[in-house]
N, C-alpha and C positions, 0 to 999 in steps of 0.2 A: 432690522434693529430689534436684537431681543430683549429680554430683562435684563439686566446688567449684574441679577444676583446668581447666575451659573446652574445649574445643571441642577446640585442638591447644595441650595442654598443655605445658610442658617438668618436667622433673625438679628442674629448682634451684624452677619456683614450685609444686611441690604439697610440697615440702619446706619452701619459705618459709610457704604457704599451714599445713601443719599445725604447725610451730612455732608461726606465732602464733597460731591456733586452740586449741592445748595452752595456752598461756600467759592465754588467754582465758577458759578454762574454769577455770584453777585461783586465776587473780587476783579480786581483788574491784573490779569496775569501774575499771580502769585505764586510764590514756591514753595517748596516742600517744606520750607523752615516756616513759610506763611501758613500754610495748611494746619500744618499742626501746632501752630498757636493757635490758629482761629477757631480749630475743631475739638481741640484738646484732647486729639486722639495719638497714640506714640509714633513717632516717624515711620517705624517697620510698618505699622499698621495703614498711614496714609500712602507709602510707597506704591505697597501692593492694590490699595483702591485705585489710584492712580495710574500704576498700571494697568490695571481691568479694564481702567475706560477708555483709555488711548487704544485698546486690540478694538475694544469697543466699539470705537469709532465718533466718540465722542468726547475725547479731549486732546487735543495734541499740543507739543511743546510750544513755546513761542517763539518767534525768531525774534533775536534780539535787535534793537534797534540801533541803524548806524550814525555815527556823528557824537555820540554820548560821550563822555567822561571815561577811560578807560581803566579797569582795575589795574591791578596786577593778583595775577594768577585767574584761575578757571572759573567766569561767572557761573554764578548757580542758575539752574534752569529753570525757567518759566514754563507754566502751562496755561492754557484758555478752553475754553466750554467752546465746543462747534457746535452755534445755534445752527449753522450751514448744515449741518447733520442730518437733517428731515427738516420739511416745512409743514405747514398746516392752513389750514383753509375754514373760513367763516362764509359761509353764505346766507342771506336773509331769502325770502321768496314770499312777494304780497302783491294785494291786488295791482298795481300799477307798476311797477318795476321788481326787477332781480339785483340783489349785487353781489359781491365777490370780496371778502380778504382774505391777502397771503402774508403770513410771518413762518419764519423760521421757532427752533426751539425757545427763544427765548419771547416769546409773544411780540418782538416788535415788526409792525407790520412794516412792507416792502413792497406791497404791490396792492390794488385795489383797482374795481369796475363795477360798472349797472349796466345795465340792459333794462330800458324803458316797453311794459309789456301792457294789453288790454285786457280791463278787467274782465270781457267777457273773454278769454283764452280759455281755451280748453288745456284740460291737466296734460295734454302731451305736448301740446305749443308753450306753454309756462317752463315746463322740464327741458326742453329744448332752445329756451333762454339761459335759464340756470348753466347749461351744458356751453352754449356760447361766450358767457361771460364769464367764465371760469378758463376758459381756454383763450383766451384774449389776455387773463391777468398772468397767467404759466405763462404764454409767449414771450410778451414786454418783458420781464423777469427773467427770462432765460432757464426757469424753474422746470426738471422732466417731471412728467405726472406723476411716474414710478417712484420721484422722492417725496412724495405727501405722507406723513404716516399718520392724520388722523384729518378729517370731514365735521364741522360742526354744521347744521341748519336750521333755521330759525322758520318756523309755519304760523300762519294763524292754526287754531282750533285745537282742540282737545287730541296731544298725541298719544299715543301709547308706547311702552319700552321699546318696542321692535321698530318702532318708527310710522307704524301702521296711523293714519291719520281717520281717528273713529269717527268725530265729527266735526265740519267747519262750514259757514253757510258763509263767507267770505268770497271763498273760490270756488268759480265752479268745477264739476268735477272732482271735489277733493274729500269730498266725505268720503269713507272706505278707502280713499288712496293705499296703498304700501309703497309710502314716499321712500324710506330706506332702502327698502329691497330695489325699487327702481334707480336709484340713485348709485347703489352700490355696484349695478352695471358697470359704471363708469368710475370708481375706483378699484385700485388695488390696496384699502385703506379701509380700517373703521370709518362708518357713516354713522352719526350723531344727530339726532329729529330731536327737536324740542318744539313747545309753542312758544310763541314770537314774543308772547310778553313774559313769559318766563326768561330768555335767554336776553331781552333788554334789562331786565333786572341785575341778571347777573353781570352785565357788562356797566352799569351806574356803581357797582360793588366795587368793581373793578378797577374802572378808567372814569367814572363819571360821578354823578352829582353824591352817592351814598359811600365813598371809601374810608369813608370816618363813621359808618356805622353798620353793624351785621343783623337790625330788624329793620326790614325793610319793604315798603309795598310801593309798587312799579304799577303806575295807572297806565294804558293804551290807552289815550284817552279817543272816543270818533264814536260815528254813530253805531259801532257796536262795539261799544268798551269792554276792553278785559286789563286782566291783570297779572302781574307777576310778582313771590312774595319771597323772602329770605328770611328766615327765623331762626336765631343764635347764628349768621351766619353759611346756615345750610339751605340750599333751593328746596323751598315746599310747593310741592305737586300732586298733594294730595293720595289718596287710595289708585284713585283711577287716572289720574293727570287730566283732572276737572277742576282743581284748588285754582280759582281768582275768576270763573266766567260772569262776571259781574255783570255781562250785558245780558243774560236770561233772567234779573231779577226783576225785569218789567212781568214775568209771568205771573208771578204771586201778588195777584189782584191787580194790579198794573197795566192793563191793555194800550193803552197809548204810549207804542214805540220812540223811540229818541231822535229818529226821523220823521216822527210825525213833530213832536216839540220842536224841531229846530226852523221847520216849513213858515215862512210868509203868507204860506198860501193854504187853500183848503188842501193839497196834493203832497203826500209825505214825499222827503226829498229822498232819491235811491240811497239805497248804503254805501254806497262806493262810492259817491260823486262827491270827493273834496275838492273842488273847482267849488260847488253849490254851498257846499259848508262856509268855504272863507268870503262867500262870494257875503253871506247872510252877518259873518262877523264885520266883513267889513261897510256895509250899510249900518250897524249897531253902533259905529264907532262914530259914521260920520250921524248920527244922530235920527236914523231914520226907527220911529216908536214901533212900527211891529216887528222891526230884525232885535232890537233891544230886548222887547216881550219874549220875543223868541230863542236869544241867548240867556236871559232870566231862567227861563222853564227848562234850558238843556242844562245847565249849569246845577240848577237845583237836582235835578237827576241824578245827576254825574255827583254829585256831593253826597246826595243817600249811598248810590251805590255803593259811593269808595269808605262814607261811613259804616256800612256794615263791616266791611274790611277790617276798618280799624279798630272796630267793636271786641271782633274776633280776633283780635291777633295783636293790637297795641305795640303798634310797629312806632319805633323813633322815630322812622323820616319815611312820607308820602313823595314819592317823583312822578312829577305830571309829565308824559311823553307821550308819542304820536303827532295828529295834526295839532291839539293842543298846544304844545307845546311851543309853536310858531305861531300862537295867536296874540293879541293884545290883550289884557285886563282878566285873566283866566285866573292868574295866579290868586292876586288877592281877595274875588270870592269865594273861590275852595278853603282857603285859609279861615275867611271869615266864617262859613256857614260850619267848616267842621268844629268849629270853637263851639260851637252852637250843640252840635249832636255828639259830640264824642267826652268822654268822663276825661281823658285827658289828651287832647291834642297833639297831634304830632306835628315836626315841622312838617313844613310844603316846600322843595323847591324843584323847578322843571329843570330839566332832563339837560346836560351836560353835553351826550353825544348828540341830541336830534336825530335825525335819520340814519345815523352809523348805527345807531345804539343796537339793535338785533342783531348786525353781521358782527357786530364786536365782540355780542354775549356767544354768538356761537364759534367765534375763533377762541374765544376762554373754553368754549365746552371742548370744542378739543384739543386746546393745552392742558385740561385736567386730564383729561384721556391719557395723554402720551405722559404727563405724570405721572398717572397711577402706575403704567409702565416702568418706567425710569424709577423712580422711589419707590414703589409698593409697599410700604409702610403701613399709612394711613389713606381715608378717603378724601377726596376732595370735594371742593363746596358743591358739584354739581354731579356727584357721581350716584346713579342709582342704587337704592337698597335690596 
């Protein structure tokens, strides 16, 4: 599937071309007398787009429906968008599990899996989940691999464009990864690396708790909190795709990590052990004073960090996600202590998708992809510069 604007394109037809393309996608089989009301472009003119896209392969007529009301004389023709045209693929990859969504063009998914993995896997036993449960949600689906035409993934740690995963103390293994280049083995498709709070972000924009607002910051909340941020609408990722690692600001004079604060005990709890985390929220709830002490002081933490955030960048709406996000009583501390440090407060509310939220933001990353394709116009929310 290639551009849709031909060989030696001009600017008015990949303009004309995504108009009515947009218009096709959001109508329910419309025709050509529909097209060019809706687009307000002259009938010759939508004919011929129309035509483009059906060689294309990406729109065909509709067959009319039987039992109807019958005209007299030759019903006008209906055409529909083939989201079936190419699918696309979201995958998350984090300490404890992999998963997997599939949607066709039109982002709605159709197929979905995880694959349950240990934190201490090594980077080829992790990739070799990812590769499993990806091939488990193609089969149920009936989806060939050959029709995927774009790869979003969702990582902890600081990615780079290429995909190259420069730093992550998450997984082991993964620092220096070239997760793309690895990954891209096994498609015949753009592969798309983002980091994991970045690509939940974009999925709260999306499908979740932020789609009524374009500034935006996306807490990971856990014992090594990061972030992800959207300002005017666009994914900011910084110079280097460092923009949100909130959990290195215990460096700057800070030495008591967030696993040490959350501990009952003199022994910080590992960073990966969310079994120990809820284990600690949920003695605080039923009343026991040193899990309480102990969610005070993570909580407080977690509150600077995400005020520096908002400091910098005075985002409309804070989404608290991660393990947080499943917790009791999270919410309305954050609310309250950021009232405290921040000159204008933002909302607070937690996370819409929960645990989908990464594979979701990365099946958006690569529907912008195969957008940019399709319309090339303009950029999309998560296209690099």
């Amino acid at each position: 599937m290639g551009r849709l604007t031909g060989g030696d394109p001009s600017l008015l037809r990949r303009i004309n071309s995504a108009v009515v393309l947009h218009s096709l996608r959001a109508a329910d089989s419309p025709t050509l007398t529909d097209l060019t009301r809706i687009t307000g472009l002259s009938r010759p003119t939508v004919e011929g787009v129309v035509e483009g896209l059906v060689e294309a392969g990406l729109v065909v007529e509709s067959v009319p429906e039987e039992g109807g009301a019958r005209r007299q004389g030759r019903p006008a023709r209906r055409y529909r968008f083939r989201a079936e045209a190419g699918h696309l693929l979201g995958v998350e990859i984090g300490p404890h599990r992999v998963a997997a969504l599939l949607s066709g063009l039109d982002g709605r998914i159709i197929g979905a899996g995880t694959r349950e993995v240990s934190e201490a896997a090594s980077a080829d036993d992790r990739l070799e989940k990812v590769r499993g449960a990806v091939a488990d949600v193609l089969r149920r689906t009936g989806v060939p691999r050959g029709n995927l035409r774009a790869v979003g993934v969702g990582s902890p740690g600081i990615v780079e464009a290429d995909g190259t995963v420069r730093l992550s103390t998450a997984l082991p293994g993964w620092t220096g990864l070239p997760l793309g280049d690895r990954l891209r083995r096994s498609f015949r498709c753009p592969v798309l690396v983002e980091n994991d709070a970045n690509a939940a972000a974009v999925a709260e924009h999306w499908k979740g708790a932020g789609t009524d607002s374009d500034d935006i910051v996306f807490v990971m909340a856990g014992l090594s909190p990061g972030a992800g941020s959207l300002i005017g609408g666009r994914l900011h990722r910084g110079f280097g795709g460092a923009a949100g690692e909130i959990g290195a600001l215990h460096l700057l004079g800070r030495d008591v990590t967030p696993e040490k604060l959350l501990s009952t005990t003199d022994e910080p709890l590992h960073p990966l052990d969310e079994h120990a985390v809820a284990e600690v929220f949920a003695l605080a709830r039923s009343g026991d004073e040193r899990a309480r002490a102990a969610v005070e002081r993570f909580i407080q933490r977690l509150v600077h960090d995400v005020a520096a955030l908002v400091l910098a960048l005075d985002p409309e709406l804070v989404v608290i996600g991660g393990w947080a996000a499943g917790l009791d009583g999270v919410l309305a501390p954050v609310q309250r202590e950021l009232s405290r440090y921040c000159l204008r407060p933002p909302r607070v509310a937690l996370s819409l998708l929960g645990e989908a939220a990464v594979a979701t933001g990365a099946l958006r990353l690569a529907l912008d992809h195969v957008e940019e394709q399709l319309f090339a116009v303009e950029g999309t929310v998560t296209a690099r510069r």
